[in-house]
C-alpha positions as CSV (number, residue, x, y, z in Angstrom):
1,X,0.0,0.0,0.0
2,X,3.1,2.4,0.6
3,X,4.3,1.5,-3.0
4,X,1.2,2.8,-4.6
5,X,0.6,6.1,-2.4
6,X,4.8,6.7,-3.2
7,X,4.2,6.1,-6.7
8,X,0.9,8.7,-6.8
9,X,2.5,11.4,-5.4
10,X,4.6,12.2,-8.2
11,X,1.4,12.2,-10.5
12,X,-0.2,14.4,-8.0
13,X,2.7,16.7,-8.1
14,X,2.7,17.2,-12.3
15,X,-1.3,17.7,-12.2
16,X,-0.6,21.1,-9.7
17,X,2.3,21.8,-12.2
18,X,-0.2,21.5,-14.9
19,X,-3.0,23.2,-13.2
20,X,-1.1,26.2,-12.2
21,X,0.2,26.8,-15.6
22,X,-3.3,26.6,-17.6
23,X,-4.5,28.8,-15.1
24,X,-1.6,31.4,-15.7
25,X,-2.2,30.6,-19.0
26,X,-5.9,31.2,-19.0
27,X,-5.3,34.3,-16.6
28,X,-3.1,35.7,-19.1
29,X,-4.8,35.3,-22.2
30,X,-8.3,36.7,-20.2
31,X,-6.2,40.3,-19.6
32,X,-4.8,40.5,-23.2
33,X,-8.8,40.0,-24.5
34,X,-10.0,42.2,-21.5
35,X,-7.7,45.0,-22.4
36,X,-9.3,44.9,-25.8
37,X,-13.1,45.7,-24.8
38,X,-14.4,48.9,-22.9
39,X,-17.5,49.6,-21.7
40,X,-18.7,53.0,-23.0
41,X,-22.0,54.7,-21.7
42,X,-24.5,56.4,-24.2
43,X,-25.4,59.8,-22.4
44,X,-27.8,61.1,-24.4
45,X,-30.2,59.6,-26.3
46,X,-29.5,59.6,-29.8
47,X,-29.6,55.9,-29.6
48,X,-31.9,53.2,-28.1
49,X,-29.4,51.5,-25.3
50,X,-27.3,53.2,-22.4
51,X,-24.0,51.4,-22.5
52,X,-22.0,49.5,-25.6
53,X,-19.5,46.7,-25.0
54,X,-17.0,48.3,-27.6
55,X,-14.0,46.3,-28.9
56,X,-11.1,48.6,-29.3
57,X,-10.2,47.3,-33.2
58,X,-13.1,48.9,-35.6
59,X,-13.8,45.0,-37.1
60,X,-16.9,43.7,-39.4
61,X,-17.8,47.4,-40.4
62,X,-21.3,47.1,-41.8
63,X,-25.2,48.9,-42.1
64,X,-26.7,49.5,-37.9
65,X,-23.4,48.2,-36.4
66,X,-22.2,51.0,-33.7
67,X,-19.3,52.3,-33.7
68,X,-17.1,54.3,-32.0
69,X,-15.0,57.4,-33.2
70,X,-12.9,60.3,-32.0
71,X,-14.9,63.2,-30.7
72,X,-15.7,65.7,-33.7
73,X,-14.0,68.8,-33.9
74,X,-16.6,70.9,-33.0
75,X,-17.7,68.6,-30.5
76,X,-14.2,68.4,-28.7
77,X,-14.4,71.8,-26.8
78,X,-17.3,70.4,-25.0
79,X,-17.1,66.7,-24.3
80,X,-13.3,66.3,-24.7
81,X,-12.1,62.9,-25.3
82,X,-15.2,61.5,-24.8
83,X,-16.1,59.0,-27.4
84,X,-18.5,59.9,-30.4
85,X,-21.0,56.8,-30.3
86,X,-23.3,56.0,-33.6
87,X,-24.8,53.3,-36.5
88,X,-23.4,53.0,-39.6
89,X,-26.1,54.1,-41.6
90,X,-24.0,54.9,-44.7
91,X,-20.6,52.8,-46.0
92,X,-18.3,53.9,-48.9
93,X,-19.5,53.9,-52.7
94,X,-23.1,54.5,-50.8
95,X,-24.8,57.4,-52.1
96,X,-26.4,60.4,-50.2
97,X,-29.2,62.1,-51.6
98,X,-31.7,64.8,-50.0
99,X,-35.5,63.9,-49.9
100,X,-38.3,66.8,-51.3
101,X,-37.7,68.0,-47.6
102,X,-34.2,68.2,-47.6
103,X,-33.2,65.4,-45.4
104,X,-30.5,63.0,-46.2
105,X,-31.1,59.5,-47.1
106,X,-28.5,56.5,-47.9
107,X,-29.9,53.3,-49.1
108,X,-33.9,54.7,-49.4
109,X,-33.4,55.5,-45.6
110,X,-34.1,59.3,-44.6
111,X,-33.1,61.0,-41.7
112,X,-34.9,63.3,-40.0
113,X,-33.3,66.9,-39.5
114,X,-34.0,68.3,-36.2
115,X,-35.6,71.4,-36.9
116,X,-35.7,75.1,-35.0
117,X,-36.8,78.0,-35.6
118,X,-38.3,76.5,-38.7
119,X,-34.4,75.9,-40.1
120,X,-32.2,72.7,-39.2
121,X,-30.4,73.6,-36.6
122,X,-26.5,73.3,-38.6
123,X,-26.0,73.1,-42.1
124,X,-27.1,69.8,-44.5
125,X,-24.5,67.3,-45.5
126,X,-23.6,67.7,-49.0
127,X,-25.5,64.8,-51.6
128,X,-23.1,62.8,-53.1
129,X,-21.2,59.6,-53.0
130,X,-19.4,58.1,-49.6
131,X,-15.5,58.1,-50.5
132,X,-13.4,55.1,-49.6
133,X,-12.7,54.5,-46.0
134,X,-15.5,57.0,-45.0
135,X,-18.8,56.4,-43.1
136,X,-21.9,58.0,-42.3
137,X,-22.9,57.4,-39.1
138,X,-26.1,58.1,-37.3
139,X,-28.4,58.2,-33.6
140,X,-32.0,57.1,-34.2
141,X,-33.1,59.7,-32.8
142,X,-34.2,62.7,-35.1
143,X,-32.4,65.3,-32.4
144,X,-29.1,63.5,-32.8
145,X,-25.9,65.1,-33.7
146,X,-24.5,63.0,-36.8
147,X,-23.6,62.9,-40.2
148,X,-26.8,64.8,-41.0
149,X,-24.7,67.8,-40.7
150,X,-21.7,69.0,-42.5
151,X,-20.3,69.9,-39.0
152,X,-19.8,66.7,-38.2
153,X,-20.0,65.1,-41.7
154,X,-18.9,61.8,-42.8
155,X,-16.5,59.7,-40.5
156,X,-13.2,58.5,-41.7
157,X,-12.0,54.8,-40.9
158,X,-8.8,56.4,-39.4
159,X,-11.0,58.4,-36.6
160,X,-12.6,54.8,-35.7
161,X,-12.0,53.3,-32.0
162,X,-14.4,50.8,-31.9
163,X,-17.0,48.2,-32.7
164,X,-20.0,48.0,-30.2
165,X,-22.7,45.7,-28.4
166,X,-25.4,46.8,-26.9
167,X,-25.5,46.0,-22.8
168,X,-28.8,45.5,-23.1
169,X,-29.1,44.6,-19.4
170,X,-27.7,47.7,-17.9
171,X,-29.9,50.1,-16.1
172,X,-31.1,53.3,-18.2
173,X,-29.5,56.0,-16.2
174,X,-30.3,58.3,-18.5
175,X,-34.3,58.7,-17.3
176,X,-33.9,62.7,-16.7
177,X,-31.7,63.3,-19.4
178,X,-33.9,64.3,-23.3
């Protein structure tokens, strides 16, 4: 009986071995694909969920998938390095047109200007086609600050952070904000 406890102990000793490595290994490999994701929160409400699960490499670009950019210019002064959060409404070759009431459209989908004063509130974006490596990008919501307006205009793929996921589970904290 001494023999065979003597002769498990080694085996014993090489399954801790191999446990402790896996789990380095595993431990590892979970903060390289941790440092990869970031969890950004949608303050306002130009789209439908409060958080996104964004992956820091701008990957499987396509129509509604959100994305994440560099702040606009003429945002910057006022949300800093914030992160400009939107859907790819609008990919390159696609072409932008204006419906009878002047709003742009890509792909027979219009969006709505947000209108004051009887006047949208910033310039239209220019009708024409998307250049390579550029996207339009917009909220659903029609008071949304997007590519409807030359101010913020089309997005280049070089201003891209990020691909996003919903959180669909997260708490909308954003109940007071319009």
């Amino acid at each position: 009986m001494s023999n065979l406890t003597f002769s498990s102990r080694p085996k014993i000793g090489r399954a801790r071995k191999a446990f402790g490595v896996g789990t380095l290994f595993f431990g590892i490999s979970c903060l390289f694909v941790l440092n990869q994701f970031d969890i950004v929160l949608n303050a306002s409400r130009s789209l439908e969920e409060p958080a996104y699960l964004m992956y820091e490499r701008p990957v499987l670009l396509s129509y509604g998938v959100v994305v994440s950019a560099q702040m606009p210019d003429v945002l910057h002064s006022h949300f800093g390095e914030y992160q400009f959060v939107k859907r790819i409404g609008g990919m390159p070759g696609d072409e932008i047109t204006l419906d009878a009431d002047g709003n742009p459209c890509v792909n027979d989908i219009c969006y709505p200007l947000w209108v004051k004063d009887d006047a949208p509130i910033a310039p239209v974006v220019t009708a024409g086609i998307i250049p390579p490596d550029h996207y339009a990008v917009f909220g659903t919501a029609p008071d949304s600050l997007d590519s409807r307006y030359d101010i913020i205009g089309l997005i280049s793929k070089d201003r891209l952070i990020g691909r996003g996921w919903p959180l669909p589970f997260m708490a909308d904290w954003r109940e007071g904000t319009q």
